[in-house]
Rosetta silent file (secondary structure, phi, psi, omega in degrees, C-alpha in Angstrom):
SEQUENCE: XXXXXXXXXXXXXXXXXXXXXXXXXXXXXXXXXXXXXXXXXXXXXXXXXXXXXXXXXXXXXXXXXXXXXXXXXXXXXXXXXXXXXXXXXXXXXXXXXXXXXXXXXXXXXXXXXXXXXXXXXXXXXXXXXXXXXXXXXXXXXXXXXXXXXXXXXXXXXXXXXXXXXXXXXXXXXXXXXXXXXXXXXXXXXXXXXXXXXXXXXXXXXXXXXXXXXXXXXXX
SCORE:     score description
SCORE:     0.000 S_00000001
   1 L     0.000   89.953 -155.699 -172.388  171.522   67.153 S_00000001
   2 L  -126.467  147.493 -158.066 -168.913  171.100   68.164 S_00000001
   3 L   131.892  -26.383 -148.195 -166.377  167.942   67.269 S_00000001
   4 L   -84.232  -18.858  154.598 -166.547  167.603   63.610 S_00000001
   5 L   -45.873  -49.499 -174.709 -162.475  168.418   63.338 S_00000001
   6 L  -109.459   14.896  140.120 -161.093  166.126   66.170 S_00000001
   7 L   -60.118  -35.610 -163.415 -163.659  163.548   64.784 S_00000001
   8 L   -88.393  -66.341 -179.968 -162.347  163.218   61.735 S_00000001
   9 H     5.761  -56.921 -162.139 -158.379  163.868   63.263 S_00000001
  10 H   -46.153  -47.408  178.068 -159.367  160.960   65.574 S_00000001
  11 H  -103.802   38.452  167.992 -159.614  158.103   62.026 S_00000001
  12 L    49.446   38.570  172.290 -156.987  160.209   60.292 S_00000001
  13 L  -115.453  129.885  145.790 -159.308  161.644   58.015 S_00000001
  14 L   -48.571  137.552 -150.516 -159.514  164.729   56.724 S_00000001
  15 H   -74.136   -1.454  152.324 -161.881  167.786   58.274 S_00000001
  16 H   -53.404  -30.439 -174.351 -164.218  167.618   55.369 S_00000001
  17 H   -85.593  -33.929  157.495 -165.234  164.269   56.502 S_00000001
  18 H   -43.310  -49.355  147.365 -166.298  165.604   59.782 S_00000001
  19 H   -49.079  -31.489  169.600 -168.141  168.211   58.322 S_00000001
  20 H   -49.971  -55.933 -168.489 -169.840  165.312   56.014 S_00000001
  21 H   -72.198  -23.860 -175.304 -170.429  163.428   59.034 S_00000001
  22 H   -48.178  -36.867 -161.306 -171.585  166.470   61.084 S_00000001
  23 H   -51.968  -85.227  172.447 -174.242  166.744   58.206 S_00000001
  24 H  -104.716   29.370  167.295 -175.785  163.855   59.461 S_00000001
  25 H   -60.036  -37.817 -164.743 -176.014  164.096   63.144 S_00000001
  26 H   -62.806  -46.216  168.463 -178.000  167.415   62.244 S_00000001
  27 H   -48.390  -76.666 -168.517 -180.584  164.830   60.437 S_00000001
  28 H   -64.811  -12.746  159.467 -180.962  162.928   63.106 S_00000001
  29 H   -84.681   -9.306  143.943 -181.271  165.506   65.571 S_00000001
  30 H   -50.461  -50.525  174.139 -184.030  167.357   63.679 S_00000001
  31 H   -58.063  -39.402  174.360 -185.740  164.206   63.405 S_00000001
  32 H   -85.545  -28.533  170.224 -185.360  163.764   67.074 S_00000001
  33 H   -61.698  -48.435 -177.735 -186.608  167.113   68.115 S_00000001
  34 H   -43.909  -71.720  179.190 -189.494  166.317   65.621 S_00000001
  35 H   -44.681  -37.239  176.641 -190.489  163.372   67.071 S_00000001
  36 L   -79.939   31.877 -171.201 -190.289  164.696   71.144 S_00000001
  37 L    68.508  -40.540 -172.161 -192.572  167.441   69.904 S_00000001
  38 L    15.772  126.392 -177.696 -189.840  170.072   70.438 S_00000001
  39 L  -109.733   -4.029  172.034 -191.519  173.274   69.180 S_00000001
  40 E  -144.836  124.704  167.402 -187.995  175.456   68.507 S_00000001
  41 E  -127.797  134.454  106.033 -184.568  173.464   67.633 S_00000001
  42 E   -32.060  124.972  170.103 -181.796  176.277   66.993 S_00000001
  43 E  -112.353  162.600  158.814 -178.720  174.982   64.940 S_00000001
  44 E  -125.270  101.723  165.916 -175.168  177.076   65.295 S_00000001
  45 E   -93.399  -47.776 -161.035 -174.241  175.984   61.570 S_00000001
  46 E  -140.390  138.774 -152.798 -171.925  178.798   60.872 S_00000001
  47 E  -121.102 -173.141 -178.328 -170.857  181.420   63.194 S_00000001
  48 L   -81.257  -21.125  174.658 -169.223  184.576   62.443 S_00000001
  49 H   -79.951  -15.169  144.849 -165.762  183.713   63.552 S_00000001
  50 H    -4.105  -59.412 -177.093 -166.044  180.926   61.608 S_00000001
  51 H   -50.151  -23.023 -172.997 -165.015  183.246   58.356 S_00000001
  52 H   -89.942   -3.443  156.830 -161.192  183.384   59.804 S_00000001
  53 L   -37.983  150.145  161.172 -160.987  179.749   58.770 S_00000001
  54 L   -69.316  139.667 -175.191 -158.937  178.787   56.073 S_00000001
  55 H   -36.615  -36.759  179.454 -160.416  179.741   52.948 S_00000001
  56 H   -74.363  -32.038  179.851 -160.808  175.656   51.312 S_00000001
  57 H   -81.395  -24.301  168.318 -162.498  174.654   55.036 S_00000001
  58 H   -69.713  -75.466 -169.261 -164.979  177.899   54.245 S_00000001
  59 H   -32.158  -58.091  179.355 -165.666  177.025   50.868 S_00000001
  60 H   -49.690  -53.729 -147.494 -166.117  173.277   51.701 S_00000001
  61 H   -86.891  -37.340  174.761 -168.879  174.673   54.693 S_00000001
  62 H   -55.560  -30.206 -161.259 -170.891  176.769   51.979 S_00000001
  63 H   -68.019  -48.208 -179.359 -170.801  173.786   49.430 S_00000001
  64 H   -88.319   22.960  179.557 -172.260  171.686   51.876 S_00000001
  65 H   -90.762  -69.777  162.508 -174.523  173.806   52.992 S_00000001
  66 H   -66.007  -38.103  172.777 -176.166  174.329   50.105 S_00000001
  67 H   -73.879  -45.518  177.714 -176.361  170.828   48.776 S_00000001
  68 H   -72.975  -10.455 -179.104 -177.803  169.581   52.327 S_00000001
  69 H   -89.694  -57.746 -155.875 -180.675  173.093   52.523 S_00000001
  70 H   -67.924  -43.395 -148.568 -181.808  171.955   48.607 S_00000001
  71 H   -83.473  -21.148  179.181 -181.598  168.120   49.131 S_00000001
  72 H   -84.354  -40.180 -162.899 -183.322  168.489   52.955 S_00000001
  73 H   -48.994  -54.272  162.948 -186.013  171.084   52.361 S_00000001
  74 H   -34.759  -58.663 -172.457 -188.472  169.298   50.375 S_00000001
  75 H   -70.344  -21.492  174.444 -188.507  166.372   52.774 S_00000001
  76 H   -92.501  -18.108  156.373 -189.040  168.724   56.145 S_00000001
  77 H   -53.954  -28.497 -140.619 -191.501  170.729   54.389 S_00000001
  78 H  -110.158  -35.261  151.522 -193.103  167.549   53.640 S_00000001
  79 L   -51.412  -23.093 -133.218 -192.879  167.223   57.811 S_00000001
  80 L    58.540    9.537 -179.319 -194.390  170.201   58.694 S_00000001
  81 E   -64.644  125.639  155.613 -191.057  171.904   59.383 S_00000001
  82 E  -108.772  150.814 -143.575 -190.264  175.604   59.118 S_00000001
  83 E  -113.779   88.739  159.039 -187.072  177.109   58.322 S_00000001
  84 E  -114.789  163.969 -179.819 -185.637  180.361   59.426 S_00000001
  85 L  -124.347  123.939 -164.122 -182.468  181.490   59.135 S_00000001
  86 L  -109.541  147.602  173.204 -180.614  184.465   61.678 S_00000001
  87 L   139.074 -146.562 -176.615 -177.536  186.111   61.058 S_00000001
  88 L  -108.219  101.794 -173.197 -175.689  188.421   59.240 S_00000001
  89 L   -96.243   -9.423  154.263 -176.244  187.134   55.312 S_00000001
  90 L    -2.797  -88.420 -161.536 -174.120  189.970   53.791 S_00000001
  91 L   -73.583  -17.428  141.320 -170.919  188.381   52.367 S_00000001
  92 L    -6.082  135.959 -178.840 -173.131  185.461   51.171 S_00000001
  93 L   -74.776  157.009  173.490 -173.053  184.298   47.700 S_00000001
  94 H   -72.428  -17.914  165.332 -176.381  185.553   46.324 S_00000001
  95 H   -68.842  -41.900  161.714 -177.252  181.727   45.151 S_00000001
  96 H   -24.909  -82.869  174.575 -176.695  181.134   48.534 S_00000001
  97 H   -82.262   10.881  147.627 -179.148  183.432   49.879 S_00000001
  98 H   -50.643  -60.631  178.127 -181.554  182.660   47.014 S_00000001
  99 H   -38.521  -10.885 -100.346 -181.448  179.432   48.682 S_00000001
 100 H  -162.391  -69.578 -167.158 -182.035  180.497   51.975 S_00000001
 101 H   -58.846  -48.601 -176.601 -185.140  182.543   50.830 S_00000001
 102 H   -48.228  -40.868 -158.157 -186.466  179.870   48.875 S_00000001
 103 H   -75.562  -37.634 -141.073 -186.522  177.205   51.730 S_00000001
 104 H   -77.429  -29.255  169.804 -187.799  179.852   54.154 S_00000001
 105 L   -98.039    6.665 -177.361 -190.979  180.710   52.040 S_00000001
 106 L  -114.635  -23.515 -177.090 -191.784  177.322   50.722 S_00000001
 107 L  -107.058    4.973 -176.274 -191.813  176.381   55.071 S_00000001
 108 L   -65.210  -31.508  171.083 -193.695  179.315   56.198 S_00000001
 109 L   -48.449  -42.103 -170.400 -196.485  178.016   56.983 S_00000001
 110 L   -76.180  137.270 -144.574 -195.554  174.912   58.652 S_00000001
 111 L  -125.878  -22.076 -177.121 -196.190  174.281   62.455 S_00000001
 112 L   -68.869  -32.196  174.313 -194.560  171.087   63.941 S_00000001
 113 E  -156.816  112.091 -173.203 -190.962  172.473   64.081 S_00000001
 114 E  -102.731  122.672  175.295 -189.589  175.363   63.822 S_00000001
 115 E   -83.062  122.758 -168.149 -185.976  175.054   62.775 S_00000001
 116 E  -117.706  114.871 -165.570 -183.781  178.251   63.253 S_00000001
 117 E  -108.905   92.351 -168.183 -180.485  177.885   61.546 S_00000001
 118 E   -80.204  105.104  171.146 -177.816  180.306   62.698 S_00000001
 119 E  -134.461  145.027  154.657 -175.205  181.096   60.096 S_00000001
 120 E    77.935   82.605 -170.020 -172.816  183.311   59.763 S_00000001
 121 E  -139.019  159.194  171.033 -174.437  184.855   63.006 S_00000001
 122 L  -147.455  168.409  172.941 -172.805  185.897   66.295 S_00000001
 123 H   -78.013  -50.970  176.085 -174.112  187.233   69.630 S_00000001
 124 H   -66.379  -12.126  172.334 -172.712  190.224   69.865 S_00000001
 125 H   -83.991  -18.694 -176.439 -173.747  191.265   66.696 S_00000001
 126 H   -95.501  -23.372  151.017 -177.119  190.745   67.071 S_00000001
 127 H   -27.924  -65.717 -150.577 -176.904  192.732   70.460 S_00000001
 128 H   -77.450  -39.292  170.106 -175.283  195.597   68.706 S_00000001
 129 H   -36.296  -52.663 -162.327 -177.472  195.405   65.269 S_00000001
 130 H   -90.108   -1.429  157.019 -180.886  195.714   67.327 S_00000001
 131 H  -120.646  -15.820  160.879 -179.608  198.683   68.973 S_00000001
 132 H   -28.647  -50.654 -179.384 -178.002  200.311   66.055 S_00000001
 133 H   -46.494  -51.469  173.052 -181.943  199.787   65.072 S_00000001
 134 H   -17.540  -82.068 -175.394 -183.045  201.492   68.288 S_00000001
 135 H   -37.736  -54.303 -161.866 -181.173  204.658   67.487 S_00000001
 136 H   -70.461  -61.698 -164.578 -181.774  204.612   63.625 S_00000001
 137 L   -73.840  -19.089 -166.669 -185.471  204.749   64.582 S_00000001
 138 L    61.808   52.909 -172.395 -185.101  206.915   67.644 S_00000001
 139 L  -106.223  156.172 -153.904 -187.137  204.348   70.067 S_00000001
 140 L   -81.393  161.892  176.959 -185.681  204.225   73.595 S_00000001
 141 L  -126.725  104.040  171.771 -183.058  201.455   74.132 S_00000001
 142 L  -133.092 -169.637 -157.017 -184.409  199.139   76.654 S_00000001
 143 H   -71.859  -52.671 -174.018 -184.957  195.312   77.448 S_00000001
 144 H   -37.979  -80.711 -173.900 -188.442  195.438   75.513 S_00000001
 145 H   -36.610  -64.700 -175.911 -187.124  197.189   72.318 S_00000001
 146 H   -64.420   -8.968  175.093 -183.686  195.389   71.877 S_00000001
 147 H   -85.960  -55.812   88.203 -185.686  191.742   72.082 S_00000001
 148 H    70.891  -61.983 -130.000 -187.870  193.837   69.445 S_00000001
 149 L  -135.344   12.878 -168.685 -185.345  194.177   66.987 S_00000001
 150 L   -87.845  157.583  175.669 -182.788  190.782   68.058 S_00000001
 151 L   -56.413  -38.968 -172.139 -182.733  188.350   64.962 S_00000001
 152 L   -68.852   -1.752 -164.069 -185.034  185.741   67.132 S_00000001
 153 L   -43.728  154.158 -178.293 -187.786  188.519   67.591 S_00000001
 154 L    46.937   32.237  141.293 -191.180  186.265   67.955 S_00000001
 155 L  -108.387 -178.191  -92.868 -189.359  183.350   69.569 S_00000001
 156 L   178.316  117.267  173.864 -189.486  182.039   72.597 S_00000001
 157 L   -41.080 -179.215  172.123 -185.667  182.164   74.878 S_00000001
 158 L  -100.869  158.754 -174.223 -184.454  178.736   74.610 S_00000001
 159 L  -111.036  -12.445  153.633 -185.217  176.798   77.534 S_00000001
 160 E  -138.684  148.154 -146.477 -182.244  174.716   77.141 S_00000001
 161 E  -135.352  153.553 -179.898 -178.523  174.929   75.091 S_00000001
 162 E  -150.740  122.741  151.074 -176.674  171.772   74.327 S_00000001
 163 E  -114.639  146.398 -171.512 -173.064  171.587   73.653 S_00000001
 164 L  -115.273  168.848 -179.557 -171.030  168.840   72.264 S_00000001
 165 L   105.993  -25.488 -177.742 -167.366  168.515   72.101 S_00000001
 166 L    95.627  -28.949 -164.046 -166.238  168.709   75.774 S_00000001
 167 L   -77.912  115.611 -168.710 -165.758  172.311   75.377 S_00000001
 168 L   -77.354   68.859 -168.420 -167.427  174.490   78.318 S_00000001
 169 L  -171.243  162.354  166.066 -168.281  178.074   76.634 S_00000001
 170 L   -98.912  -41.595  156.526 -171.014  179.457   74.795 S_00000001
 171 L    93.479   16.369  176.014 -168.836  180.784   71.972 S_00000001
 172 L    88.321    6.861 -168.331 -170.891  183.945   71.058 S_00000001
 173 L   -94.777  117.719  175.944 -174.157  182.207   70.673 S_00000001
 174 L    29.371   59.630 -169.203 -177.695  183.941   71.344 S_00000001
 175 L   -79.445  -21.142  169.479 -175.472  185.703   74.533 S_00000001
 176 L   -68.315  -71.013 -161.882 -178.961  187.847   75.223 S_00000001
 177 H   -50.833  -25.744 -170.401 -181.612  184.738   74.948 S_00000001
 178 H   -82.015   27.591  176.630 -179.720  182.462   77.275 S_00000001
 179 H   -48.469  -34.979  177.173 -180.064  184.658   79.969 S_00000001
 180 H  -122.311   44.981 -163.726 -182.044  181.889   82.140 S_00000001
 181 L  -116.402  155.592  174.060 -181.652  178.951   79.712 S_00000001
 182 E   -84.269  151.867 -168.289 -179.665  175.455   81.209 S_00000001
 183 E  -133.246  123.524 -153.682 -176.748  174.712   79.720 S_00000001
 184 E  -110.775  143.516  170.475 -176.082  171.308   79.067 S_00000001
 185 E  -142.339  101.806  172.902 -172.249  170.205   77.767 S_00000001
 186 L   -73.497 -167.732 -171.698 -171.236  166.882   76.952 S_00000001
 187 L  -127.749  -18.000  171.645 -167.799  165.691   75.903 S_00000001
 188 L   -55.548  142.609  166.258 -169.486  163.757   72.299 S_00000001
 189 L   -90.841   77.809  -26.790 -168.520  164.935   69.552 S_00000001
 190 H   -94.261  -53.809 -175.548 -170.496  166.083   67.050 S_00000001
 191 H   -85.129  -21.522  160.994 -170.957  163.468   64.510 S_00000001
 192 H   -79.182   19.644 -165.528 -171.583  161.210   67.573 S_00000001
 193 L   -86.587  104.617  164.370 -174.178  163.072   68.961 S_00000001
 194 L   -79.862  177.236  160.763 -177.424  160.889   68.431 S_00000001
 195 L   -64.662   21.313 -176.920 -181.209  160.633   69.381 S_00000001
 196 L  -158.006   -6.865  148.081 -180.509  159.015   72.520 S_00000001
 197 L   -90.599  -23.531 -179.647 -177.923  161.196   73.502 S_00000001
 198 L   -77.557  -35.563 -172.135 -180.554  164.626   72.597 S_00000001
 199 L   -67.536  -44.059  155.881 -183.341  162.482   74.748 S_00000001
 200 H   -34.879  -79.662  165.257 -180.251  161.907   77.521 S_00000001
 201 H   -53.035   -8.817 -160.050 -180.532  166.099   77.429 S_00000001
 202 H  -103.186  -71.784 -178.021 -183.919  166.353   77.095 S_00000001
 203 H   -48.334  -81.457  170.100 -184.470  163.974   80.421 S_00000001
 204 H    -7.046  -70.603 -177.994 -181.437  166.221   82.332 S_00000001
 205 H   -45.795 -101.649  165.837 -183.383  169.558   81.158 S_00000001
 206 H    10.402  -34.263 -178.313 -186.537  167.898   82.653 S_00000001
 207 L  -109.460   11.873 -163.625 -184.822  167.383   86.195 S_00000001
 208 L   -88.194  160.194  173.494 -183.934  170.587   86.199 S_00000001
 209 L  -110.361   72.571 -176.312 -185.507  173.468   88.860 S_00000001
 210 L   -49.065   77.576 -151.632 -186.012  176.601   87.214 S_00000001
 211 L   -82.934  -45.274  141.777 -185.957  179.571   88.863 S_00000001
 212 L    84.276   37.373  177.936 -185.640  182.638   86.703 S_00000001
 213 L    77.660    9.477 -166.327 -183.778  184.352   89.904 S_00000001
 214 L   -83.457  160.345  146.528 -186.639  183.169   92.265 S_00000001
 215 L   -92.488  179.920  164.549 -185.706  180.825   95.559 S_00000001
 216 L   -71.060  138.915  162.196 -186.554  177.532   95.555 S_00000001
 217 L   -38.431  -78.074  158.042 -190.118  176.651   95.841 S_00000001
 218 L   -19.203  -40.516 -134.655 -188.940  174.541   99.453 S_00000001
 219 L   -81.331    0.000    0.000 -187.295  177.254  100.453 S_00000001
């Protein structure tokens, strides 16, 4: 979810209000996943590099964080939404991850969407974490095992990635699951990203030929 800086830059606003507005593209693209059936939406809310921010633009992204998980949760539980969250949760405040637990057990249950919310997560960490696990347990370090032990264990790769922003990169993001997933990148910016630009990706995905290292089916 990339933009929410040189959005605000763009009306001379400060980069809180880009984070504000970022806030609610993430509504409406929950909302939009809900509605095409989507059965896994991924967010990248907070990543690990994220932390070398200046300290008042960190602070601001926990604050809001927290006010948008308690003030949303009720109403996507009330959807059928469930909540997980991947990353590293360490250096969390512990109200924080009270929060966190709280949404995630009040949404277990729930079947329509599952919403996976990556904060303060990276790729490589979750690489290196699930084989540190390997080792610790003394299990073999293979393809099987490290998807075993990856934060996403008992999801499903993504079958498509969407970036906003203009920016061409993955950025550390699930760098195992996308091994075969389409990668879609627009030039919107974050807080402009709508339901009719995620349907715009959805339809793209859709025209796509998947091959998984395969020829073409023609060929």
């Amino acid at each position: 979810m990339d933009g929410n800086g040189r959005w605000a830059k763009q009306r001379l606003q400060p980069r809180a209000m880009g984070h504000r507005a970022g806030v609610k593209s993430v509504r409406k693209i929950v909302r939009g996943a809900h509605n095409a059936g989507v059965e896994v939406l991924t967010i990248f809310a907070f990543s690990q590099e994220n932390w070398r921010r200046p300290q008042e633009e960190v602070s601001l992204l926990m604050q809001l964080f927290v006010k948008t998980l308690s003030r949303e949760v009720d109403s996507m539980h009330k959807n059928g939404i469930s909540i997980r969250f991947i990353g590293d949760h360490r250096d969390f405040a512990q109200s924080l991850r009270d929060e966190m637990a709280r949404a995630e057990q009040l949404t277990l249950h729930n079947t329509s969407l599952k919403l996976v919310v990556a904060v303060g997560y990276g790729g490589q960490w979750d690489i290196a974490q699930a084989a540190k696990r390997c080792v610790t347990l003394g299990r073999e370090i293979n393809v099987e095992n490290i998807e075993e032990y990856l934060d996403t264990a008992g999801l499903p790769a993504p079958d498509l990635m969407i970036r906003t922003g203009g920016e061409q990169r993955i950025s550390n993001f699930l760098l195992w699951q996308l091994a075969y997933t389409e990668l879609f990148f627009t030039d919107t910016l974050w807080p402009d990203f709508n339901e009719a630009e995620f349907k715009a990706a959805i339809a793209w995905f859709a025209g796509r030929e998947r091959r998984f290292g395969r020829v073409p089916e023609a060929a």
